[in-house]
N, C-alpha and C positions, 0 to 999 in steps of 0.2 A: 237126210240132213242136207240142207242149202248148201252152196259153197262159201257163202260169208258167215255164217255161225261154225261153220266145219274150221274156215282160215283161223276165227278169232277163237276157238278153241285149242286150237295148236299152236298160235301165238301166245299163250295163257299160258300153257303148260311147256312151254320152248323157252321162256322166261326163266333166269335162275333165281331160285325162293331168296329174297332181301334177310339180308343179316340181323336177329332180333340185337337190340341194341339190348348191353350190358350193363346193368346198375350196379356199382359200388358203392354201399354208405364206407366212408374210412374215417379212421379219426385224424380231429383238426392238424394234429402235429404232421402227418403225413400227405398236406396239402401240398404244397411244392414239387413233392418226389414222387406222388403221385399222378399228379400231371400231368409231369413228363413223362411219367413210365407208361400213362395210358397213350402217350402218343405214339411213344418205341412199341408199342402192342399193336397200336393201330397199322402202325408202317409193316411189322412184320406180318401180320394177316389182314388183308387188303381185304376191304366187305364189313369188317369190324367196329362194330359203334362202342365208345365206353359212357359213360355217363357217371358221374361221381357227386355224390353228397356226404360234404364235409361238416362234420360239427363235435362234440365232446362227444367223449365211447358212451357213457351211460345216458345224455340225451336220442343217443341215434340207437342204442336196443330199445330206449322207450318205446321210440317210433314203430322199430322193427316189430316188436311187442305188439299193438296197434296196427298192425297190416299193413303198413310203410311198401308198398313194392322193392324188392332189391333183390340182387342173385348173389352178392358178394357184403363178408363184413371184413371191415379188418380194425383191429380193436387195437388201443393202447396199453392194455394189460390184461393179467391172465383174467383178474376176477369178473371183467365185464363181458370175457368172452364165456367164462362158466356159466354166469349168468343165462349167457342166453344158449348154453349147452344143454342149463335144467331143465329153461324152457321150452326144448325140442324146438329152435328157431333153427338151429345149424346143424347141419351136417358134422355131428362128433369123428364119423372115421378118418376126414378129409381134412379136419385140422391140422394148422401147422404153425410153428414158429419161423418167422422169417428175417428179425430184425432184432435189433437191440439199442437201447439208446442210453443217456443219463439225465439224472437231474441236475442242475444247475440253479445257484442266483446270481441274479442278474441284477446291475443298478445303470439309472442314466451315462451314458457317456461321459456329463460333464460333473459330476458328483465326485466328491472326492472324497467322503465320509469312508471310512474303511471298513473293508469289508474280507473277512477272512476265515470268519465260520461261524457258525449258525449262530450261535450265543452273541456275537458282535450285531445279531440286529437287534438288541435290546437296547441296543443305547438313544438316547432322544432325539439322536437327527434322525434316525430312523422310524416316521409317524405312520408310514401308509408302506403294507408288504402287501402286493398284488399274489396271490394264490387262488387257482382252479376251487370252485367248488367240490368240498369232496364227496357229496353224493354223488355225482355226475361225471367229476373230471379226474382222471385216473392222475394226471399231474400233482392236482390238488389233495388228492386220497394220497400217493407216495409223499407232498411233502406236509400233510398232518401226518403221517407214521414217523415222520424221522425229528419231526417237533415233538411230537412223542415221548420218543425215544430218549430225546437228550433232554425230557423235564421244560422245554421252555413253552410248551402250549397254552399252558395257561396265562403265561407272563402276554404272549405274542398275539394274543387269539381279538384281541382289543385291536392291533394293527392289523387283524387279515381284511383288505379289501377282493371281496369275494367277487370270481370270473367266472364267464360260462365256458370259457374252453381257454386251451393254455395259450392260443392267440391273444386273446383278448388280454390275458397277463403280459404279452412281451406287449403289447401296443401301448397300456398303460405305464411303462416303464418308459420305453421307447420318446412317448410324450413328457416324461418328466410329472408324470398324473399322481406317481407313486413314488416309493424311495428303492423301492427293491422289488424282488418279485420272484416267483418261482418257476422254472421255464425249462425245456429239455436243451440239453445241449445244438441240439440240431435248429432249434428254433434260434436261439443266441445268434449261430454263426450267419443267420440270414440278415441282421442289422446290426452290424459290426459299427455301421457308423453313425448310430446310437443308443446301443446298450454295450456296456462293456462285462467282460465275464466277470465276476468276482469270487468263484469259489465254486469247486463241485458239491454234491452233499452225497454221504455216504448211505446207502441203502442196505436192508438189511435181505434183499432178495436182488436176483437180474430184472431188469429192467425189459419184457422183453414183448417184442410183438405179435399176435396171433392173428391167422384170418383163416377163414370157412366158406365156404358157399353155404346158402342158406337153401333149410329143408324146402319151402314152399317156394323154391325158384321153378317159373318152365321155361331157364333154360340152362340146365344143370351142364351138360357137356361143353358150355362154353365161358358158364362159372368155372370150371373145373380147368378148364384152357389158360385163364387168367391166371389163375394161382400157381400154376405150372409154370407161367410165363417169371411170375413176380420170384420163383425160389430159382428159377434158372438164371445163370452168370450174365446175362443181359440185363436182366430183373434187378439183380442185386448191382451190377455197375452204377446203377441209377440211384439209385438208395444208399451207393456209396458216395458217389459226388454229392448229397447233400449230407453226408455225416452220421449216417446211417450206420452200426456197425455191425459185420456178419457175424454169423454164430460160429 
């Protein structure tokens, strides 16, 4: 061997192997806290790339479904994460619950229609209730069960203006687009200064969140780094400054 193919082969392998950058699909409501927490991941393992696609739990297992690249899910509820447990999309033993949140309605800041429980959005100022699709939006699936629940879905179901993810529910509020809307708590507390809380809504389960590394990731050992990161007190600090609640 020459000495310039000898050099560039030891310079080749003297190189430390670059960091495979980490995909998370997560659901919409954990846009904010996720952010930040992939940046607290990135500061603590230096080399560390994260990547994160945000959108409704049951849009983003479609994808996932459909060969979507990702090494990580983190889901808004149990049903979207079994879903794709049936599927053998995720790593069943490595699940975990990491989070909890609530449901909430939500009306304009400057609305003064009252609003106090569920049955009070029957009245006629209230024409237009923003709620997640509930095929798709685990938001929207807890608040048709709790409309359900208390009889009024059929009365309401004329007002639901139907969202692709529980964003798109606080923005139409937020704009005054709609009279009310269905949103987690965590999302409320992010535009205090135009949606006001009006009422939590009582569920008939916890509210809680699941993630997994998924089976068809290569690069399992550092999917598994992340989740590790996210249940660890650093993980969960982040999640708690956005109103996150621990289990």
């Amino acid at each position: 061997m020459t000495l310039k193919p000898f050099l560039l082969t030891w310079f080749a392998l003297a190189l430390p192997a670059a960091a495979a950058e980490l995909t998370v699909s997560a659901a919409s409501s954990l846009s904010n806290a996720f952010t930040d927490l992939g940046r607290a991941y990135e500061r603590q393992y230096p080399g560390a790339k994260v990547a994160f696609n945000f959108g409704a739990s049951g849009a983003l297992l479609q994808q996932l479904a459909k060969g979507a690249p990702a090494d990580v899910f983190a889901a808004a509820d149990q049903e979207t994460m079994d879903l794709a447990q049936v599927k053998n999309l995720v790593s069943a033993s490595a699940r975990r619950n990491f989070a909890s949140n609530a449901l909430v309605v939500i009306a304009p800041l400057g609305s003064n229609t009252p609003l106090a429980r569920l049955a009070d959005l029957t009245a006629p100022a209230i024409a237009r209730i923003a709620i997640g699709n509930p095929d798709s939006v685990p938001a929207g699936r807890y608040a048709s069960r709790a409309l359900r629940a208390a009889h009024l879905w059929p009365v309401l179901q004329g007002k639901a203006i139907t969202t692709q993810n529980v964003r798109q529910s606080l923005d139409y509020v937020a704009r005054g687009e709609v009279d009310a809307g269905f949103v987690y708590a965590t999302d409320a507390a992010l535009m205090k200064d135009k949606v006001r809380l009006a009422f939590g809504v009582a569920l008939d389960m916890p509210l809680l969140y699941p993630i997994a590394p998924l089976a068809a990731s290569t690069n399992g050992a550092e999917a598994q780094r992340f989740i590790d990161f996210v249940m660890s007190p650093a993980g969960q600090a982040v999640l708690r400054q956005y109103g996150f609640r621990q289990l």
